[in-house]
Structures are given as C-alpha cells and as structure tokens.
C-alpha positions in Angstrom: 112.2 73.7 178.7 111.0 76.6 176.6 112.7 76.4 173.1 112.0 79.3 170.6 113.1 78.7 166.7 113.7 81.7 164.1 112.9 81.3 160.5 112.4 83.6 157.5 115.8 85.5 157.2 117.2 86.1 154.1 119.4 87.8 151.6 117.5 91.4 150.6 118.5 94.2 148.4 118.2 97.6 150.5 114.9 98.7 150.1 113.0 95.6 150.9 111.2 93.5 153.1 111.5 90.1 155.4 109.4 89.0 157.9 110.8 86.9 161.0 108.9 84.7 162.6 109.7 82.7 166.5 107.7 79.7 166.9 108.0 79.3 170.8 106.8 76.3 172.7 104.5 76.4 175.3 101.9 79.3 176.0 103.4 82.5 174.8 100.8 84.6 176.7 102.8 83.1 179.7 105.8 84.9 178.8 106.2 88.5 180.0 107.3 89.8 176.9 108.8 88.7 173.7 110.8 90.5 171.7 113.5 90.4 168.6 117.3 91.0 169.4 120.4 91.5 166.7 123.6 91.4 166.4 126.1 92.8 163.7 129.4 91.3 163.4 131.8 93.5 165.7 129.2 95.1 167.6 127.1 94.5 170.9 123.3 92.7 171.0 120.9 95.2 170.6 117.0 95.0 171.7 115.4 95.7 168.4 111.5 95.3 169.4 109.6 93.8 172.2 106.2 93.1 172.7 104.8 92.4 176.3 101.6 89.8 176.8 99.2 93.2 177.1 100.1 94.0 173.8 102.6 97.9 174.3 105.7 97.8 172.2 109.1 99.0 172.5 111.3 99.5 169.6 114.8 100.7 168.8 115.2 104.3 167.6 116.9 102.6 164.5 114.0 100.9 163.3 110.8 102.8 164.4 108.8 103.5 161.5 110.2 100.3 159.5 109.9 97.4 161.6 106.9 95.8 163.4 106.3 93.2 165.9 103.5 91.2 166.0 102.0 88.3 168.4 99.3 85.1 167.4 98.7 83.7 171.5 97.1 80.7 169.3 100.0 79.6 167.6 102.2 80.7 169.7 104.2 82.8 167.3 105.8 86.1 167.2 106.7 88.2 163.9 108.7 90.8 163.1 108.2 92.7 159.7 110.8 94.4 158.6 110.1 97.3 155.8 112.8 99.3 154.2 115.0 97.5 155.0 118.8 99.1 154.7 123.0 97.5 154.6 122.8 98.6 158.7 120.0 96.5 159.4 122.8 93.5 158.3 123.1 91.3 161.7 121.6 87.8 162.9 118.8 88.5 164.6 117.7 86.2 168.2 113.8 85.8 169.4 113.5 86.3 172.7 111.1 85.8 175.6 111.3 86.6 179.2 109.2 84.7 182.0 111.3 85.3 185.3 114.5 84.5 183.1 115.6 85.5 179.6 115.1 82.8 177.0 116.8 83.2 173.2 116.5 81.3 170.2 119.7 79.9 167.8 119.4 82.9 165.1 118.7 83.8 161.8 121.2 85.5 159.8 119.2 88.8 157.8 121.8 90.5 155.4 120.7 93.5 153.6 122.8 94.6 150.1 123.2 97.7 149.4 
C-alpha cells in the first residue's frame, strides 16, 4: 500500500515563500515520477510539477520560474518550493506518484493573501 503525506502549507502574504514536502512510503526511486497537483475551489486539478526517477522536470506555465521540485531517494521525500508566491497560487495542493497506477496524498491547503 503506498501512502504519501503532505505537510508544510500555510497561510502566506503574496510575495512569499512555502515549501511542500511528500513523505512517501516505500522506495521512491521505484516510482516513475512524482509530482505536485492543485486544486482551487471551482476549478479542475491541475499538474503543477513532476519530477520523474531520472531526474527531468515538467512544470505548469503558471509557475515556471517560481516553483521547484525537488527529490531526496534516501528519505524518500519530495519538495516543492514555492517562491513568489501570488492570491492565484491559492488551492490545496495533492503529492503524487505514479508506478503503473496514480497514487495521491490527502492534501495541504496553501492560501496566498493578497
């Protein structure tokens, strides 16, 4: 049973920063790719970042240059650092991980004031 837990969101002023973190159990270099989803109230679940196990990353238009996602294969932990952070970035945001089938975490709620 793979279970992945989100921690670090928060309440932000625009401008700032969080970092997300997915502690994942098992072997994360098993795992095709991880990644980071979120979703804003009234809106669909978007991909926001992904990192596969060779190391590429994928990230939404809306975030290039701000966020960053990271991997540590020892502790089995993913990150996402989020920089300038802005009111639109508001959502909860899932950890992901796909291994033949898509696995997601419960959530962390980020909210960003403006």
């Amino acid at each position: 049973q793979v279970q992945l837990v989100e921690s670090g969101g928060g309440l932000v002023q625009a401008g700032g920063s969080l970092r997300l973190s997915c502690a994942a159990s098992g072997n994360i270099f098993s795992f095709n790719s991880m990644g980071w989803e979120r979703q804003a109230p009234g809106k669909q679940r978007e991909l926001v970042a992904r990192i596969t196990s060779g190391g590429s990353t994928n990230y939404a238009d809306s975030v290039k240059g701000r966020f960053s996602i990271s991997r540590d294969n020892g502790k089995n932990m993913v990150y996402l650092q989020m920089n300038s952070l802005k009111a639109e970035d508001t959502a909860v945001y899932y950890c992901r991980a796909t291994r033949g089938v898509v696995y997601w975490g419960q959530g962390t709620q980020v909210t960003v004031s403006s």
